[in-house]
C-alpha positions in Angstrom: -64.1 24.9 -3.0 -63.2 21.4 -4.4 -59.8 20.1 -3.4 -58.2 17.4 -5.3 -55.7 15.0 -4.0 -53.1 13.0 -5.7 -52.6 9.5 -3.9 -49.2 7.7 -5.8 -50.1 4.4 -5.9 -47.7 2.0 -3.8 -47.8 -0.8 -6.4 -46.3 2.2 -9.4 -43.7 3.2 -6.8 -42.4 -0.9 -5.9 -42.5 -1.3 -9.7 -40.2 1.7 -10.1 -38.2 0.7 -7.3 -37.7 -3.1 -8.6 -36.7 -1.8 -12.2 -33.5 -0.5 -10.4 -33.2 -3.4 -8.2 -33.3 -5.9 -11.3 -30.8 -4.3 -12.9 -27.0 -6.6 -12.8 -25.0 -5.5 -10.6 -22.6 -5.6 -13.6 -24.5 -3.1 -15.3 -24.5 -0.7 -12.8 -20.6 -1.2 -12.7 -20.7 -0.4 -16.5 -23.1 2.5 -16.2 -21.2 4.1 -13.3 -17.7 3.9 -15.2 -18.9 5.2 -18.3 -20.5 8.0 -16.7 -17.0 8.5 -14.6 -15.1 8.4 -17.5 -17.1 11.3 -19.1 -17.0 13.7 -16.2 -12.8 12.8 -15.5 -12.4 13.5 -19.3 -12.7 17.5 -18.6 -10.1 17.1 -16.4 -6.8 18.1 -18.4 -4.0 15.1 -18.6 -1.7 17.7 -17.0 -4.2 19.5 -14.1 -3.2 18.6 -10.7 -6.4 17.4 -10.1 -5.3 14.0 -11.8 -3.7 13.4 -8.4 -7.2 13.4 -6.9 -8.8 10.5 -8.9 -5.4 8.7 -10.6 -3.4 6.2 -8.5 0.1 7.4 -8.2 2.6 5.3 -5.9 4.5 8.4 -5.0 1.3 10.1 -3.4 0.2 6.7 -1.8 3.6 6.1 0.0 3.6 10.0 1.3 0.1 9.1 2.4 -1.9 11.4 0.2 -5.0 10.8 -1.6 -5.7 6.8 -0.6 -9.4 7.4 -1.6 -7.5 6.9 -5.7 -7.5 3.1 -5.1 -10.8 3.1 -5.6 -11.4 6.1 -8.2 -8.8 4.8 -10.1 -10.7 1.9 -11.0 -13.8 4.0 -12.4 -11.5 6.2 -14.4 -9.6 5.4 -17.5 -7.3 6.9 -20.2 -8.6 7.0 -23.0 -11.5 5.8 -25.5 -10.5 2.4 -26.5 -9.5 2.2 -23.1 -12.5 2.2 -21.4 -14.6 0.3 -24.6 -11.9 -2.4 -24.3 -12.5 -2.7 -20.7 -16.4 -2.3 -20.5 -16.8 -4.9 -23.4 -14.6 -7.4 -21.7 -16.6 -6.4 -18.3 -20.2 -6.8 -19.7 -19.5 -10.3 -20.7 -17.1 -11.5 -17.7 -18.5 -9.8 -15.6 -22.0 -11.4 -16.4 -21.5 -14.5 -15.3 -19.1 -13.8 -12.5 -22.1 -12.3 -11.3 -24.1 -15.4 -11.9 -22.3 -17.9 -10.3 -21.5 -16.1 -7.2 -24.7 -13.6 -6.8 -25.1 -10.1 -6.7 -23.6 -8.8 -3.0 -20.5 -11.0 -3.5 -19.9 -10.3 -7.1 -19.7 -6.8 -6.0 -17.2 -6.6 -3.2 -15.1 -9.2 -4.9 -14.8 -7.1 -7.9 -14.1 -4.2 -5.5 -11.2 -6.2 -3.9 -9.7 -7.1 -7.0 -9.8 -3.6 -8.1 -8.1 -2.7 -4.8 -5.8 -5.4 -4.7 -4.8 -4.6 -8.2 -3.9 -1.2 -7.0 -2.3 -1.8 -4.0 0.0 -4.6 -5.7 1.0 -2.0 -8.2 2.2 0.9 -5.9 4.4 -2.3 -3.8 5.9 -3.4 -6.9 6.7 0.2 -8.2 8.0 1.2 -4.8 10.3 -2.2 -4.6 11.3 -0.9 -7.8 12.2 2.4 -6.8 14.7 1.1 -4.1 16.4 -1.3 -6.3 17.1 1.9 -8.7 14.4 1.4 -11.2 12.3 4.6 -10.8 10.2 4.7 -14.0 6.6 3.6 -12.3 7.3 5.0 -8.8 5.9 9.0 -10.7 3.5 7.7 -13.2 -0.6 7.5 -12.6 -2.4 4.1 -13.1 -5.9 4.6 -13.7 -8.6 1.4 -15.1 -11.1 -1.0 -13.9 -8.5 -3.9 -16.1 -6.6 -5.0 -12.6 -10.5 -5.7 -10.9 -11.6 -7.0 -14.7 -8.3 -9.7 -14.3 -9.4 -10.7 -10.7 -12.8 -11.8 -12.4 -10.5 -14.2 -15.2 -8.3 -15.5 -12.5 -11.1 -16.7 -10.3 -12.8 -18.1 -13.9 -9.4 -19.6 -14.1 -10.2 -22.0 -10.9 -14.0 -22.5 -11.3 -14.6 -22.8 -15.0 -11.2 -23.8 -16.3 -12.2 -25.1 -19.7 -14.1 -23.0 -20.5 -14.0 -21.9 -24.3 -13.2 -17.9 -24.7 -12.2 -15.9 -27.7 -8.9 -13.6 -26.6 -8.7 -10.2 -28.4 -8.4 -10.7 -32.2 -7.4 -14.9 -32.4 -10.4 -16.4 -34.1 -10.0 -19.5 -32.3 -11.8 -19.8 -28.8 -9.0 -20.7 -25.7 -9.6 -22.5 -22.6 -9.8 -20.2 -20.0 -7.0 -21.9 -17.7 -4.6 -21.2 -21.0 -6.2 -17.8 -22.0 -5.8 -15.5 -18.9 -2.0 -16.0 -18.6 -1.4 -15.9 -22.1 -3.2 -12.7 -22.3 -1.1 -11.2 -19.4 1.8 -12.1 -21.3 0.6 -11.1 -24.7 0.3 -7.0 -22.9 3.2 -7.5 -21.3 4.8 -7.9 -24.5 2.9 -5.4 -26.4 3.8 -3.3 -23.6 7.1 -3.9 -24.1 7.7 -3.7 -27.7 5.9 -0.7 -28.0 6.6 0.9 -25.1 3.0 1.0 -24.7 2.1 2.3 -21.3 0.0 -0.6 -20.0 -0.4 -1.0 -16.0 1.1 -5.2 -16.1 1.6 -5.5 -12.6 -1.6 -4.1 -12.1 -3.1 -7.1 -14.3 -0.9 -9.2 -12.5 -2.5 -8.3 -9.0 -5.9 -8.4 -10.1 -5.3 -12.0 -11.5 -3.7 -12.8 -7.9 -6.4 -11.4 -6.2 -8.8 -13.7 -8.7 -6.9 -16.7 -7.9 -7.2 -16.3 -4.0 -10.9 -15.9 -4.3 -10.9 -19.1 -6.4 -9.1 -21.1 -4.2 -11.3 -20.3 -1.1 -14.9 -20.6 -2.8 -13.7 -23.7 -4.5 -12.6 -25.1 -1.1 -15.8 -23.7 0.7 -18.7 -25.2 -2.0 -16.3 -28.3 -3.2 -19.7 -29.7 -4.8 -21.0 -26.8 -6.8 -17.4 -26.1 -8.1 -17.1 -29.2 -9.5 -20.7 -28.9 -11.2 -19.9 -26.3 -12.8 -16.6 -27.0 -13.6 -18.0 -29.9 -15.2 -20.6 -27.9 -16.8 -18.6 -25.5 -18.8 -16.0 -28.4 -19.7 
């Protein structure tokens, strides 16, 4: 009896191996929200298994599900809420990614999503003791507080460079676009008693700047290149 054996080729299985390894780290970001999004959209908005994947700074305060700082940043509320998000993420991201490499794009884009998050459950809490309840029992939930960490470190390292900010047809310098598009939601937010997670933004942005401030002060050279660059 003839026996026939099947040898898988090293080279095929590196080559499949690389494809995944090639792919941004940006792109995986992208890929692994949207697919997020689609399995937390079963969940009903009023199932108590929000609390399990939603940020809420009356569970985090009783100590109860921490692991949301980080799901929270995969899920989101709504269509244009994650499109708005993942657009702004695929091109921000992108060269975040470029001018700081794959393993630190990553956990800095983590932090900021974790910062984001952590500054909005102190600011609701603070808020809560001074008599202003309304964001202590309400769920955060977006990857927009780890997407403003990325503009607020552009904000240091490429100030001037040109960006185009929602629907103005006029590209901004990113030094004058990231705080005028805080403010722009804030006012939306406000005027339409939109539900938009500002402080949130406002962390992330923090969290952005820090990270500026100490790779600009650590590579003092390249920062300036590339500065100068995109000037």
């Amino acid at each position: 009896m003839a026996y026939v054996y099947q040898v898988h080729s090293p080279v095929k299985q590196r080559k499949f191996f690389d494809f995944f390894r090639n792919i941004s780290v940006n792109l995986w970001l992208v890929l692994i929200t949207t697919i997020a999004f689609i399995i937390f959209s079963f969940i009903p908005s009023n199932s108590e298994l929000i609390n399990y994947v939603a940020i809420k700074p009356l569970n985090i305060t009783q100590g109860k599900y921490l692991w949301t700082f980080i799901t929270s940043i995969f899920m989101h509320g709504g269509f244009f809420h994650i499109f708005a998000n993942m657009i702004s993420l695929l091109f921000i991201g992108s060269l975040v990614e470029k001018l700081i490499g794959r393993k630190r794009y990553f956990w800095f884009y983590i932090f900021s999503g974790l910062f984001a998050g952590a500054f909005f459950v102190a600011v609701a809490y603070l808020l809560f003791l001074l008599g202003y309840p309304q964001d202590f029992n309400t769920y955060a939930v977006g990857a927009s507080g780890a997407i403003f960490g990325l503009v607020g470190f552009l904000m240091l390292i490429t100030p001037s460079l040109p960006v185009y900010v929602m629907f103005i047809p006029i590209p901004i310098k990113m030094k004058y676009a990231a705080p005028g598009l805080l403010l722009v939601l804030w006012l939306i937010s406000i005027a339409g008693d939109v539900p938009i997670g500002n402080t949130a933004h406002l962390g992330g942005l923090i969290a952005g700047l820090i990270y500026g401030v100490y790779i600009r002060n650590k590579y003092k050279r390249k920062t300036k290149a590339i500065s100068k660059y995109f000037s």
